[in-house]
C-alpha positions in Angstrom: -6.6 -12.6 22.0 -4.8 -15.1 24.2 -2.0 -12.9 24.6 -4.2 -10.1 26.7 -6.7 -12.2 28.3 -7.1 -15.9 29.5 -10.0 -17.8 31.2 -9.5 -18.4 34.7 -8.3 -22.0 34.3 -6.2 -21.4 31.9 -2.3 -20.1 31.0 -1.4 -17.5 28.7 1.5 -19.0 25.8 4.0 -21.3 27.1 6.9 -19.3 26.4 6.0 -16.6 28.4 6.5 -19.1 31.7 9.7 -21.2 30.5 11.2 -17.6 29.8 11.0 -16.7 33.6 11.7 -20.5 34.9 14.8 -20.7 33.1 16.6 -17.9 33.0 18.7 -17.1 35.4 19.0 -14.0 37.7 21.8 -12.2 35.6 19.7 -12.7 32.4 16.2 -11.7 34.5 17.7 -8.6 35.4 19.2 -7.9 31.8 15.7 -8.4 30.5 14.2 -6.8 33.3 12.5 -9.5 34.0 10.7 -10.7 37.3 8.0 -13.2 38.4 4.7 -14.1 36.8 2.6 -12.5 39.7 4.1 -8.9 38.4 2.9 -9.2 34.6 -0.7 -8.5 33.6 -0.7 -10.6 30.9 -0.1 -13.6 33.0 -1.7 -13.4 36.3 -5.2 -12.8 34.3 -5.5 -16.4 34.2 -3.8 -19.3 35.6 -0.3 -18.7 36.7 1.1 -22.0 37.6 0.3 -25.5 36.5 1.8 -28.6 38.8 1.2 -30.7 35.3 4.1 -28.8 33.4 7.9 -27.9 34.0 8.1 -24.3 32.6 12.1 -24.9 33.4 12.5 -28.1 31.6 10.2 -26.5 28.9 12.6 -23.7 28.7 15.7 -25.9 28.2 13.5 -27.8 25.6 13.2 -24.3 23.7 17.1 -23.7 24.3 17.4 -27.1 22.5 15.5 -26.2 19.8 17.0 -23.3 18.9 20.5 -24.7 18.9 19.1 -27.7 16.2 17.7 -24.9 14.3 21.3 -23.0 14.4 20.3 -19.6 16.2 22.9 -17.9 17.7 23.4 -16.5 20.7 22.0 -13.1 19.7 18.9 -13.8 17.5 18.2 -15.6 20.9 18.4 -12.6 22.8 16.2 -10.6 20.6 13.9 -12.7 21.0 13.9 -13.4 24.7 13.9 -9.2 24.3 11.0 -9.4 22.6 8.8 -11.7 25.0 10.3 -9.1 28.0 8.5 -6.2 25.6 5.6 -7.8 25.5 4.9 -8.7 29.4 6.3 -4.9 29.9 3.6 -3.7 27.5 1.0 -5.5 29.2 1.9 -3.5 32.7 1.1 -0.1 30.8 -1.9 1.6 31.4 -3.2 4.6 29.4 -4.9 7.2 31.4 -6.6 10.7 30.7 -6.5 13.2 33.3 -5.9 16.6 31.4 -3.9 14.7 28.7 -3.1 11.4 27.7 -0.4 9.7 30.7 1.1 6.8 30.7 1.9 4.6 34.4 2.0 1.2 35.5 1.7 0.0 39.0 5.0 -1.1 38.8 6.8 1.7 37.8 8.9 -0.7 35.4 7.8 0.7 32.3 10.5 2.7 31.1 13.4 0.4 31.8 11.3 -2.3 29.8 10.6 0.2 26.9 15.0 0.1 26.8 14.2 -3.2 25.2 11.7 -2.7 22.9 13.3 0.2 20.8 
């Protein structure tokens, strides 16, 4: 599954990388949101690319959901959304005398806020 796991040469979806190029610090910290280096998901493969503009890309998407009439809050959810999945992919289930849950980064919790 692309989402989880990428070949070293290559990036995970495009979205993922336009989402953190373009939005800006108030909106990053609303989605609790930080760089690609901190998200499992992405750094298992290729993080940047000189050939694309993951900021033009994002104002591309932000185009495109104006044309196709989205408002302001169906485009939060889903910007919510693609925070829940990079937080997901920082989880890491462990068994030491029960199931726990961590994450390196310790961001887990404040991510999960978004998801439910």
């Amino acid at each position: 599954n692309r989402v989880v796991r990428q070949n070293p040469d290559e990036r995970n979806y495009h979205i993922f990388y336009a989402l953190l190029a373009g939005t800006d610090s108030q909106q990053k910290e609303a989605l609790y949101l930080s760089d690609a280096e901190s998200y499992h998901y992405l750094k298992s493969g290729c993080v940047s690319n000189k050939s694309l503009d993951d900021k033009l890309m994002f104002e591309k998407v932000m185009a495109a959901f104006f044309v196709m009439e989205f408002d302001s809050e169906e485009i939060h959810d889903i910007f919510k959304l693609l925070s829940g999945v990079l937080q997901l992919g920082n989880i890491e289930f462990i068994t030491a005398g029960g199931a726990q849950i961590t994450t390196k980064e310790g961001t887990w919790r404040q991510g999960w806020g978004l998801v439910l």
